[in-house]
C-alpha distance (Angstrom), angle and dihedral (degrees) to the residues before:
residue distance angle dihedral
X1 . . .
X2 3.63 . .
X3 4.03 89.9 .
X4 3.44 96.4 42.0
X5 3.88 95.6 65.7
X6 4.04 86.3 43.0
X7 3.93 92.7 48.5
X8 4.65 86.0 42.5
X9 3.99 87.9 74.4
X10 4.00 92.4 45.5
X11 3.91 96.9 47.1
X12 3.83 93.0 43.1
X13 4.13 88.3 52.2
X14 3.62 98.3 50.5
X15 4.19 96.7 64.9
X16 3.61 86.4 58.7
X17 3.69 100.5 40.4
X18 4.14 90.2 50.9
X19 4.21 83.9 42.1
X20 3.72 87.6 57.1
X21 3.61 95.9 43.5
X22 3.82 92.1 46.7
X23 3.43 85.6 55.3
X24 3.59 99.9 49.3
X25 3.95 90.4 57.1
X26 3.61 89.8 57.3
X27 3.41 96.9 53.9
X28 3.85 103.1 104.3
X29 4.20 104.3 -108.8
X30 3.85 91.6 -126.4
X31 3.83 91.4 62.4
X32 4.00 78.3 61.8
X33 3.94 111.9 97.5
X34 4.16 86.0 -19.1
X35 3.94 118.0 116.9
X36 3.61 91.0 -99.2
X37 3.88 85.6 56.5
X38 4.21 91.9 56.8
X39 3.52 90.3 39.3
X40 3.70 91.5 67.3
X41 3.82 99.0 38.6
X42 4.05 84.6 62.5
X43 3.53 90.1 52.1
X44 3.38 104.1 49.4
X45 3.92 88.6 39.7
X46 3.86 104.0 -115.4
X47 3.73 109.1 145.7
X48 4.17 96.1 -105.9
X49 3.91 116.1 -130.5
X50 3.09 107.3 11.7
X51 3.96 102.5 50.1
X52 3.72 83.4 63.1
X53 3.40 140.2 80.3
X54 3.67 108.9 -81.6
X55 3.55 98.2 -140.7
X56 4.08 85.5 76.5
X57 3.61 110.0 121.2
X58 3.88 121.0 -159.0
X59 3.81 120.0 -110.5
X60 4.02 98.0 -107.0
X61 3.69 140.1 63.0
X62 3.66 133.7 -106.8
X63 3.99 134.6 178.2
X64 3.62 136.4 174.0
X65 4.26 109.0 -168.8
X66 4.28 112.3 -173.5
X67 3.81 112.0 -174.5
X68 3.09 129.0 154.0
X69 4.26 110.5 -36.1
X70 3.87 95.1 -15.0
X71 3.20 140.8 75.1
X72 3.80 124.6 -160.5
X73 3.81 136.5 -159.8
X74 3.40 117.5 -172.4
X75 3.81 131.1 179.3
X76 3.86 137.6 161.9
X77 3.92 132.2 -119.6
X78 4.13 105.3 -122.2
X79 3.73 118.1 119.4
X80 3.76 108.0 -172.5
X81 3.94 126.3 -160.2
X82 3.98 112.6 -173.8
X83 3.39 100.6 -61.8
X84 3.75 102.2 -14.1
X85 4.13 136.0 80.0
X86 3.55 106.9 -136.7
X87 3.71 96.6 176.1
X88 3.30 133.8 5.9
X89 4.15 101.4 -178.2
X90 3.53 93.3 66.1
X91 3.90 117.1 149.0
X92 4.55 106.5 -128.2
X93 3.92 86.1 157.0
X94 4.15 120.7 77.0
X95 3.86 139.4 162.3
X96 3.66 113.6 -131.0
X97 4.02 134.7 176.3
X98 4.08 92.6 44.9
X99 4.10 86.7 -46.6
X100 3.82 101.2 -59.6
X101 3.84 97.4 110.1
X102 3.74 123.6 42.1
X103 3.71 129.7 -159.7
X104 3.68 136.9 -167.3
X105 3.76 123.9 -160.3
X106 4.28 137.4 -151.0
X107 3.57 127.4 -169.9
X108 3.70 122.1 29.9
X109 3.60 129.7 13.6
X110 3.64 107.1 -135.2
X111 3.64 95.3 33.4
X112 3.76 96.0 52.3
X113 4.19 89.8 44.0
X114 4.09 78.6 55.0
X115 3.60 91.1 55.1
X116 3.36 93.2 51.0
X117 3.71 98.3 52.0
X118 3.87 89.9 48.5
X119 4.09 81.9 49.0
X120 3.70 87.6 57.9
X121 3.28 94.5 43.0
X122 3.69 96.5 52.4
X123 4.03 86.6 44.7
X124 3.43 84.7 65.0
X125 3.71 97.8 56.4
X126 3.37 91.3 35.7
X127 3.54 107.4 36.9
X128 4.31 94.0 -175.2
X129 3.91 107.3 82.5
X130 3.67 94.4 -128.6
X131 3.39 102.0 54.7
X132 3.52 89.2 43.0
X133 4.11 87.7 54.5
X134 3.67 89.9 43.9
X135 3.81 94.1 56.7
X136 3.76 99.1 39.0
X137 3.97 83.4 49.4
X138 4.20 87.5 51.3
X139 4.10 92.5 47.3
X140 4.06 89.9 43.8
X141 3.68 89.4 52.0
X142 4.10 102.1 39.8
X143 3.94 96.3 34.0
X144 3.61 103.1 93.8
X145 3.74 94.0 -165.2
X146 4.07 88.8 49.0
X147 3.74 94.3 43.1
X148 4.17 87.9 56.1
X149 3.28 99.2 38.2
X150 3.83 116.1 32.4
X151 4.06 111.8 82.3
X152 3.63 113.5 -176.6
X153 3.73 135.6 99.3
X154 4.57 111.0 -144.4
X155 3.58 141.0 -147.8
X156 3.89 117.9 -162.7
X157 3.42 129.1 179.2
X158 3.96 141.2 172.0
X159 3.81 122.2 174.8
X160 3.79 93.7 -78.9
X161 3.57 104.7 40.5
X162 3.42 147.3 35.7
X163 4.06 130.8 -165.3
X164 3.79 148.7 163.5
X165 3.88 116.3 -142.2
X166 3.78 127.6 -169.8
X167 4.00 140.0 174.1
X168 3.72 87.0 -110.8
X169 4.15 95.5 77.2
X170 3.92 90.0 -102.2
X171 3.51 116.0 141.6
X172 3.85 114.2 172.2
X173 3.85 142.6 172.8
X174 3.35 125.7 -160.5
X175 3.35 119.4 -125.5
X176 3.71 107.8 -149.7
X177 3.94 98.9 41.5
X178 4.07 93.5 -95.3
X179 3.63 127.2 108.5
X180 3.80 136.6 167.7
X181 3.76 143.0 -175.4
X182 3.56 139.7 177.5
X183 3.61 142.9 47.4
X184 3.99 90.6 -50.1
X185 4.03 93.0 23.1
X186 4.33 90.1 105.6
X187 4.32 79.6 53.6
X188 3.52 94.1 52.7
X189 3.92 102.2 33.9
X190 4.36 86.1 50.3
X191 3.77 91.7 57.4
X192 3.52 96.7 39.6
X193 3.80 89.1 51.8
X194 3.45 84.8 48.4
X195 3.69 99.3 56.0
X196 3.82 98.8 34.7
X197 3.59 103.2 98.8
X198 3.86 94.8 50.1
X199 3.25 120.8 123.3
X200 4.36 115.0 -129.4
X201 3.70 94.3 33.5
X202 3.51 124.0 100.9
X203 3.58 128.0 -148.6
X204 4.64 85.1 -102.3
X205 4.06 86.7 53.1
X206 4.00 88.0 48.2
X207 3.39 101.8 46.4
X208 4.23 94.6 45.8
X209 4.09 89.3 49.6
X210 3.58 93.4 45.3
X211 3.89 86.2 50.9
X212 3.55 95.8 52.8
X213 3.76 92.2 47.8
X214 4.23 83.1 59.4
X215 3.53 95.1 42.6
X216 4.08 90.3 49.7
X217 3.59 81.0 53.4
X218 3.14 123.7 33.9
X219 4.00 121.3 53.2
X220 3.27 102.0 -151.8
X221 3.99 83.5 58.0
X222 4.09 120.8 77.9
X223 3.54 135.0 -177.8
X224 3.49 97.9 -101.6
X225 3.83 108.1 114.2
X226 4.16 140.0 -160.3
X227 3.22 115.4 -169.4
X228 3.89 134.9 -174.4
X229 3.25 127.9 -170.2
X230 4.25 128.7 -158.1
X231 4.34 116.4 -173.6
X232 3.84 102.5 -146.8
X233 3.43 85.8 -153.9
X234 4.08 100.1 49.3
X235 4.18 110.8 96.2
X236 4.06 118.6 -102.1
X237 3.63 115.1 -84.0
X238 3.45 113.1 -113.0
X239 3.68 124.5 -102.3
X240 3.54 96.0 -115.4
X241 3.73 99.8 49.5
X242 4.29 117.4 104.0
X243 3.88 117.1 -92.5
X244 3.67 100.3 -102.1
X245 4.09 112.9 -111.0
């Protein structure tokens, strides 16, 4: 008798455990890490990125190229909702601190525009793009609000330095000048890897084959291509000139 009422509470979980996992599988993958995917963690009030697995990649593409003087961002158009591409011109790629440092965002739209105004504000305390990185990183990961709320994964980039920041606390540099997020961002980042070290192709020609290989690939990926461009060589602009558009 004694193990019967033990066992009661095991049998009566496991018809709700398989439901749930029944239900998972039927959930189309796309809705998985997509927008659709973080819309309906905030309304059912889970806590976003980081009550999932962090393996989840965002539905986009993003790739930062340095070789030799330039540095290259590159990201594609699609914006995918569950099962649907609502837009597929989107801008992911954007100049910030008067156009010396460049960023490129995954995950949601209005969160990672968010991030990149606190980026630009913190750039403007912190003027070095490091410390800048470091302290957006330490808000993102303290700020309970931020840490719920804020879905996106970012590369930034000036002509020195090149990093990927998430909500998570990571903070990483790449350390052969190639750097990719998003759902297709492994894609991208393998060919570009791959075609690094060849002589003839600039960092531009790099960065747009590497971008088609993701795009071939990946279908949350199209063809549709921003691209920004920073000369290591070119002076700063000044403080007072207009954020490029």
């Amino acid at each position: 008798m004694l193990a019967h009422r033990l066992c009661a509470p095991i049998r009566s979980a496991i018809p709700r455990a398989v439901g749930a996992a029944l239900a998972h599988n039927r959930m189309p993958p796309q809705q998985r890490g997509s927008f659709g995917h973080l819309a309906s963690l905030r309304a059912s009030g889970s806590r976003g990125i980081h009550d999932k697995d962090p393996n989840t990649m965002y539905a986009t593409t993003i790739l930062c190229v340095r070789k030799g003087d330039k540095v290259v961002m590159i990201g594609d158009g699609q914006v995918t909702q569950g099962s649907y591409v609502v837009k597929d011109s989107a801008k992911k790629v954007r100049r910030l601190q008067n156009g010396n440092v460049i960023t490129g965002f995954a995950g949601a739209a209005v969160d990672a525009l968010t991030l990149c105004e606190k980026l630009e504000a913190k750039l403007e305390q912190y003027p070095q793009l490091m410390r800048a990185c470091v302290e957006l990183a330490k808000e993102w990961r303290s700020d309970k609000n931020m840490r719920r709320m804020l879905n996106a994964v970012l590369i930034v980039a000036d002509k020195d330095l090149t990093m990927s920041v998430s909500g998570t606390g990571d903070l990483l540099e790449p350390i052969n000048g190639v750097c990719g997020i998003g759902s297709g961002g492994i894609y991208a980042q393998c060919a570009a890897q791959a075609l690094i070290d060849i002589d003839g192709l600039s960092a531009e020609d790099i960065a747009r084959k590497a971008m088609k290989v993701a795009s071939d690939t990946c279908i949350y990926t199209n063809h549709n291509y921003v691209v920004e461009i920073i000369d290591v060589n070119a002076p700063p602009a000044p403080k007072d000139a207009k954020d490029a558009k």
